[in-house]
Backbone atoms as SQL, in Angstrom:
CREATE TABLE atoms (id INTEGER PRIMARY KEY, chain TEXT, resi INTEGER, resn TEXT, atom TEXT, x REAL, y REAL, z REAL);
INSERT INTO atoms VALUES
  (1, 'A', 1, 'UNK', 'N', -56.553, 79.978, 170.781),
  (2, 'A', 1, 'UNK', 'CA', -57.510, 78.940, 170.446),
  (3, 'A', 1, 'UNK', 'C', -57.632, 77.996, 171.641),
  (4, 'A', 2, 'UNK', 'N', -58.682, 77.830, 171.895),
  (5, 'A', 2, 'UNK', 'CA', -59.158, 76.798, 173.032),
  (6, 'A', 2, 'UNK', 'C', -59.420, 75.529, 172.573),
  (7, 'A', 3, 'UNK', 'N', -58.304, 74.653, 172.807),
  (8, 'A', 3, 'UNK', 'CA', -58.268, 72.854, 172.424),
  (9, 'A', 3, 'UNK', 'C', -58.677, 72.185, 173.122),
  (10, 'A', 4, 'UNK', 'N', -59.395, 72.463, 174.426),
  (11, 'A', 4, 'UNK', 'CA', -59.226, 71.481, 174.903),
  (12, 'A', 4, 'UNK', 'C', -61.046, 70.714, 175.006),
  (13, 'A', 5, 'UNK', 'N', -60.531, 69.229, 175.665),
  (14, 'A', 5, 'UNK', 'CA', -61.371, 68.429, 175.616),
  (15, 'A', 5, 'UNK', 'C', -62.284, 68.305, 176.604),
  (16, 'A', 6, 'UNK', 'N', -63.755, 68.315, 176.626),
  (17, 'A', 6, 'UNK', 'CA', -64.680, 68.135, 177.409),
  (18, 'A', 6, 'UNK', 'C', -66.111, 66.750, 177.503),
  (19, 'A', 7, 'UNK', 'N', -65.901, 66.530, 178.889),
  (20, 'A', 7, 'UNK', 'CA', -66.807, 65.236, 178.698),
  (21, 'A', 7, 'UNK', 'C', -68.214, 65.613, 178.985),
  (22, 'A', 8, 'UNK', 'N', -69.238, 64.788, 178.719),
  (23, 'A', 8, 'UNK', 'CA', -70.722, 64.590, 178.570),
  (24, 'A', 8, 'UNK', 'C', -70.910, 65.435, 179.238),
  (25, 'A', 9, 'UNK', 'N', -70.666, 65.219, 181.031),
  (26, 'A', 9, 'UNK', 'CA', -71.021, 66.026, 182.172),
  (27, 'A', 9, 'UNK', 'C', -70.305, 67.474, 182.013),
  (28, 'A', 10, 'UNK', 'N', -69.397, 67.960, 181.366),
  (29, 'A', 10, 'UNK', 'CA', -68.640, 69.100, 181.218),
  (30, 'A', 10, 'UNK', 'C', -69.305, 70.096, 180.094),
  (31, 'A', 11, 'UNK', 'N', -69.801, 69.403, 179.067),
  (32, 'A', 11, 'UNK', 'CA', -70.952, 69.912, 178.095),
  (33, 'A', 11, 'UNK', 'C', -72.263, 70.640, 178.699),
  (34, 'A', 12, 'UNK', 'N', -72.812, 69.204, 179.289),
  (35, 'A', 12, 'UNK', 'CA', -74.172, 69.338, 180.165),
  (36, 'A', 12, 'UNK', 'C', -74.232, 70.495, 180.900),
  (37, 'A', 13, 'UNK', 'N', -73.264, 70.905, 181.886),
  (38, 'A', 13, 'UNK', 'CA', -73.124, 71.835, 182.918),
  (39, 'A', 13, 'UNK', 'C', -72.803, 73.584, 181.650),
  (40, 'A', 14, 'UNK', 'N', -71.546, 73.751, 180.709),
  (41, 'A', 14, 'UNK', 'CA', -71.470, 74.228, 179.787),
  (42, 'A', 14, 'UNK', 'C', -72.841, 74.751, 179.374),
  (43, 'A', 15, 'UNK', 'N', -73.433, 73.749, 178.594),
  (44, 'A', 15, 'UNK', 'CA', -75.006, 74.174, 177.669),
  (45, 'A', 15, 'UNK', 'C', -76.400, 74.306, 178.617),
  (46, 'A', 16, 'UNK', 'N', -75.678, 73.718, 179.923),
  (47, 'A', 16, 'UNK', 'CA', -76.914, 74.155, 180.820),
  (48, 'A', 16, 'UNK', 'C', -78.446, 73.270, 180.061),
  (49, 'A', 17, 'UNK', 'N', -77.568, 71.810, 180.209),
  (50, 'A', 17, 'UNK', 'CA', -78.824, 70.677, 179.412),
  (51, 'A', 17, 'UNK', 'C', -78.299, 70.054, 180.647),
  (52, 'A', 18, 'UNK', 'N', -79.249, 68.833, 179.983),
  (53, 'A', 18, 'UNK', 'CA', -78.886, 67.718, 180.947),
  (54, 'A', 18, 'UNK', 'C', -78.010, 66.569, 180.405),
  (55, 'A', 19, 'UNK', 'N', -77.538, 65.645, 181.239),
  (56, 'A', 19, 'UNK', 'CA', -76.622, 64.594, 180.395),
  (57, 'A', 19, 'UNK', 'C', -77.541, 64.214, 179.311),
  (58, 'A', 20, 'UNK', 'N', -78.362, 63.979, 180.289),
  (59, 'A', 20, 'UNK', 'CA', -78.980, 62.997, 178.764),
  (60, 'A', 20, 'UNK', 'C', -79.889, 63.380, 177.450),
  (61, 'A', 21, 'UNK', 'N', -79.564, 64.627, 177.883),
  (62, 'A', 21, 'UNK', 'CA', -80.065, 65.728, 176.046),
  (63, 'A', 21, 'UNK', 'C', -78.796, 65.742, 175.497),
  (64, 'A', 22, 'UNK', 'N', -77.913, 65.824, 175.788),
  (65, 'A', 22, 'UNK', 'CA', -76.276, 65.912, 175.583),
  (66, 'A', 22, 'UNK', 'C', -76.386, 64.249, 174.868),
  (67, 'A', 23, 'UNK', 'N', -76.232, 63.253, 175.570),
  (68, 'A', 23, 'UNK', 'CA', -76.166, 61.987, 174.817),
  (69, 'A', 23, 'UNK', 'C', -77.363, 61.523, 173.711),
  (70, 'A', 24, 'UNK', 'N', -78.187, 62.211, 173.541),
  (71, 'A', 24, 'UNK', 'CA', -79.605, 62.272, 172.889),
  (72, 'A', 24, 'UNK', 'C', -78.951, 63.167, 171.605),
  (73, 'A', 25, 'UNK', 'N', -78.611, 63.809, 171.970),
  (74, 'A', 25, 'UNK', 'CA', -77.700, 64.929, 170.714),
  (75, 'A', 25, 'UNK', 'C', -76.445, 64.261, 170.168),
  (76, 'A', 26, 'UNK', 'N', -75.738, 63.610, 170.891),
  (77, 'A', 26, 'UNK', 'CA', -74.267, 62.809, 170.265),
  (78, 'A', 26, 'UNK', 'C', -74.830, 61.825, 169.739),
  (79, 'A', 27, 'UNK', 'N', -75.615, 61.093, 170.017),
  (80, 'A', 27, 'UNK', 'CA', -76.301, 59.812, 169.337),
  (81, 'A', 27, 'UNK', 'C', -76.902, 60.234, 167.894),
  (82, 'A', 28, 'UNK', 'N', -77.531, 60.950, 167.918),
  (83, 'A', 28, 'UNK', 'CA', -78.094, 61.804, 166.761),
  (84, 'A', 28, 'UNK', 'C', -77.278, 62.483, 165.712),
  (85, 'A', 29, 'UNK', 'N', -76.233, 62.574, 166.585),
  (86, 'A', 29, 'UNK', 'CA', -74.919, 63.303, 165.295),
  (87, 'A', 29, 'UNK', 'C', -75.728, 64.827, 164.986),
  (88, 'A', 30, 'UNK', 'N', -75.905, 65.455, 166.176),
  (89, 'A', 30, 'UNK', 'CA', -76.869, 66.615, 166.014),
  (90, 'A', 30, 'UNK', 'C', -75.877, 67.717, 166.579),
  (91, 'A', 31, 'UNK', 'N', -74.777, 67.281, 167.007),
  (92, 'A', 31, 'UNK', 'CA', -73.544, 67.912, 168.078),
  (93, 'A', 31, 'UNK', 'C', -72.384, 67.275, 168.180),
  (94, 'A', 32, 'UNK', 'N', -71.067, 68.539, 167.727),
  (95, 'A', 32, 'UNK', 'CA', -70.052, 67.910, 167.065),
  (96, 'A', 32, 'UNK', 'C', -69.434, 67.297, 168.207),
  (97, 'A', 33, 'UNK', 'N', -69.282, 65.793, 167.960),
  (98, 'A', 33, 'UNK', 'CA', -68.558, 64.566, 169.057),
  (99, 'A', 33, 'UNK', 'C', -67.229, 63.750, 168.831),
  (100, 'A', 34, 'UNK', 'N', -66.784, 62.994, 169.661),
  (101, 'A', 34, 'UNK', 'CA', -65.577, 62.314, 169.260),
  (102, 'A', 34, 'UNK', 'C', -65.736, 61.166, 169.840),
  (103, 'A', 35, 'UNK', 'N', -66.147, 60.049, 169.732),
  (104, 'A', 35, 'UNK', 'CA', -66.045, 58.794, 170.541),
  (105, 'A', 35, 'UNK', 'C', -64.802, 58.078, 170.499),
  (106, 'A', 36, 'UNK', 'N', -64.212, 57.251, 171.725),
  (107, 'A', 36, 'UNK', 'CA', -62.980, 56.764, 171.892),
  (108, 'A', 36, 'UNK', 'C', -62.981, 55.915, 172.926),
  (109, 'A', 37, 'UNK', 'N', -63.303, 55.050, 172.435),
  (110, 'A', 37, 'UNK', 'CA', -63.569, 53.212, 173.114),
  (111, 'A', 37, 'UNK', 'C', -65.107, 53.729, 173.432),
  (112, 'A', 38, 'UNK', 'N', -65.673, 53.883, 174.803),
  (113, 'A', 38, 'UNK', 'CA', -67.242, 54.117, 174.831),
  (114, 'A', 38, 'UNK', 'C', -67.296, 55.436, 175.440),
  (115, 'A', 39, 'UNK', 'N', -66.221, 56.460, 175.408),
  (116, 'A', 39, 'UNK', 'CA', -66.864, 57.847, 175.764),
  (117, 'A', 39, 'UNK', 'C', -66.405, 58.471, 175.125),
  (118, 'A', 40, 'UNK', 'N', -67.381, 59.603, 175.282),
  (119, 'A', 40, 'UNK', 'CA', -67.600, 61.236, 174.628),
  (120, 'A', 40, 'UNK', 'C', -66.945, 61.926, 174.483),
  (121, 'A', 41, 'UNK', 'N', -65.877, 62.697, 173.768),
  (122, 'A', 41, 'UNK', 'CA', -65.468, 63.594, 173.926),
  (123, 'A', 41, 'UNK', 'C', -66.137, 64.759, 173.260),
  (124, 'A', 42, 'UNK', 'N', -65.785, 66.034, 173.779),
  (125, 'A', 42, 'UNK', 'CA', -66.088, 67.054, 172.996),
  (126, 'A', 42, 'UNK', 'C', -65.205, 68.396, 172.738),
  (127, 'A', 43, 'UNK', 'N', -65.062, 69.506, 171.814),
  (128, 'A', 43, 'UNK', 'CA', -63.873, 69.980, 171.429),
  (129, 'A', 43, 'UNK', 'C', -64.725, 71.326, 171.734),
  (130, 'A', 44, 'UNK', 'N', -64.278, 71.813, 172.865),
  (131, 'A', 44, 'UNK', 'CA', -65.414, 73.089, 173.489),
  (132, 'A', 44, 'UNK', 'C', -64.861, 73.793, 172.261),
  (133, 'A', 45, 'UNK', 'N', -63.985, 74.435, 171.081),
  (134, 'A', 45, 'UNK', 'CA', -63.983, 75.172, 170.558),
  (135, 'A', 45, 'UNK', 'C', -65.154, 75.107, 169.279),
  (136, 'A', 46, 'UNK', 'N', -65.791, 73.245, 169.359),
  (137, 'A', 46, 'UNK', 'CA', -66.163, 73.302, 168.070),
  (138, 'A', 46, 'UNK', 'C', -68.102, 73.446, 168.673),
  (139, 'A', 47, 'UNK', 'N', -67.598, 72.876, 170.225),
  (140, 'A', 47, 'UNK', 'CA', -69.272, 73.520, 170.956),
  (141, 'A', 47, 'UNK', 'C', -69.543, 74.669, 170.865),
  (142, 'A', 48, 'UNK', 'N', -68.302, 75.407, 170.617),
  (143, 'A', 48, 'UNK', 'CA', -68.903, 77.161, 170.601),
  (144, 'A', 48, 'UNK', 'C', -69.450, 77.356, 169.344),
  (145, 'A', 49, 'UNK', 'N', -68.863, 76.738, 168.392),
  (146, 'A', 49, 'UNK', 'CA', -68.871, 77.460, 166.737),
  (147, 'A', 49, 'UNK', 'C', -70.559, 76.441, 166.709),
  (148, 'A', 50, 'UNK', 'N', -70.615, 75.778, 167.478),
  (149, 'A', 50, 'UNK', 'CA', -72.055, 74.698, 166.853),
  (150, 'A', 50, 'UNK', 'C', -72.876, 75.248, 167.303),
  (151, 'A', 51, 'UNK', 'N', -72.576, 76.289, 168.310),
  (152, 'A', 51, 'UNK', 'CA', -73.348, 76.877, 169.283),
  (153, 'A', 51, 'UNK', 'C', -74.083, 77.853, 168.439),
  (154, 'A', 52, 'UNK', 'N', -72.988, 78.594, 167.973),
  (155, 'A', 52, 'UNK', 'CA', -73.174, 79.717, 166.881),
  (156, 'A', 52, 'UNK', 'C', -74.202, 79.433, 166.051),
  (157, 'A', 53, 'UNK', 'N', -73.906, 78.401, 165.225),
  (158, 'A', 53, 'UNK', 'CA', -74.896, 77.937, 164.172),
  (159, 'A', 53, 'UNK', 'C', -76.143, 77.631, 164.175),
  (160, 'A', 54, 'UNK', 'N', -76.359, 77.389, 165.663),
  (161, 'A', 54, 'UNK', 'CA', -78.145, 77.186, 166.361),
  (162, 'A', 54, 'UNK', 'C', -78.843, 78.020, 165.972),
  (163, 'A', 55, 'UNK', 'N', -78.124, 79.509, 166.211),
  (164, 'A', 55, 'UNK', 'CA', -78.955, 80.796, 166.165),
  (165, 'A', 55, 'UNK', 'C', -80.482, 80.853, 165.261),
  (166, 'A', 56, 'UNK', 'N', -81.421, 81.354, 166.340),
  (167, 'A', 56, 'UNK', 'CA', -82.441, 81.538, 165.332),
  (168, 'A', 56, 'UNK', 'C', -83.004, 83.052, 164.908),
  (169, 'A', 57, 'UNK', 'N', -83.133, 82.553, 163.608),
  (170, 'A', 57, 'UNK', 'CA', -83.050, 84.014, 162.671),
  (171, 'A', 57, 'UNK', 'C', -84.464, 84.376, 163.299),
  (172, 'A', 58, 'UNK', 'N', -85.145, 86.176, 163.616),
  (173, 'A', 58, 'UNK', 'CA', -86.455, 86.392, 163.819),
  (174, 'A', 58, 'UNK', 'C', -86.824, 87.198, 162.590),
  (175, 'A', 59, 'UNK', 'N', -88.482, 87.186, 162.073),
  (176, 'A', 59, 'UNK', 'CA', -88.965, 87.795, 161.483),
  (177, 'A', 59, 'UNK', 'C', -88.537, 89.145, 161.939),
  (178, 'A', 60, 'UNK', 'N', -88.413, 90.452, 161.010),
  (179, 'A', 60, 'UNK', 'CA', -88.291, 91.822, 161.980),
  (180, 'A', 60, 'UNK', 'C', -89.961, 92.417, 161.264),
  (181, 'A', 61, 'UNK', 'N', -90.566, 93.708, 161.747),
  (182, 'A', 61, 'UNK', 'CA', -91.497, 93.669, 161.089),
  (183, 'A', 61, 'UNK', 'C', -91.591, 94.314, 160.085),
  (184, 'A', 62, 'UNK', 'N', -92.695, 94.081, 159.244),
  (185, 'A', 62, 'UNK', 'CA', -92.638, 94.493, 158.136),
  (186, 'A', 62, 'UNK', 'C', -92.142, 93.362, 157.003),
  (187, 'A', 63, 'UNK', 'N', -91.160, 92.569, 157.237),
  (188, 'A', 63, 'UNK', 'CA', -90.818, 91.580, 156.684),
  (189, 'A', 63, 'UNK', 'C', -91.106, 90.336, 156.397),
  (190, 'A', 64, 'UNK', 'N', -91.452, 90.042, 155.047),
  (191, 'A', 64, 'UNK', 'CA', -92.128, 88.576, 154.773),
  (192, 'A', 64, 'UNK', 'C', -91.558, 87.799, 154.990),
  (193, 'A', 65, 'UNK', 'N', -92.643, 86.518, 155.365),
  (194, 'A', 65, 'UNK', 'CA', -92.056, 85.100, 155.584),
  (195, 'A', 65, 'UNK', 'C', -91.341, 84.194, 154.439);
């Protein structure tokens, strides 16, 4: 299991966003965060699993909406 802790800029580079979609997303509570006095942490194991959960389902064909 991978514990360990990653900051704003360590995400950003990670998700291949920018800081400030990264802080646009922690502000939002849209991406699992940890605040501690005024910075970010993040728990790359729980960025992966949130990662996971993004996934978008596609129509296949033949199949209704």
């Amino acid at each position: 299991m991978d514990d360990r802790w990653m900051t704003v800029k360590d995400v950003a580079e990670y998700l291949q966003l920018s800081r400030d979609q990264i802080y646009h997303l922690a502000q939002q509570g849209r991406i699992p965060v940890s605040k501690i006095g005024y910075r970010w942490r993040f728990k790359k194991e729980k960025i992966d699993q949130w990662m996971d959960e993004q996934g978008v389902t596609q129509k296949q064909p033949g199949q209704q909406a």
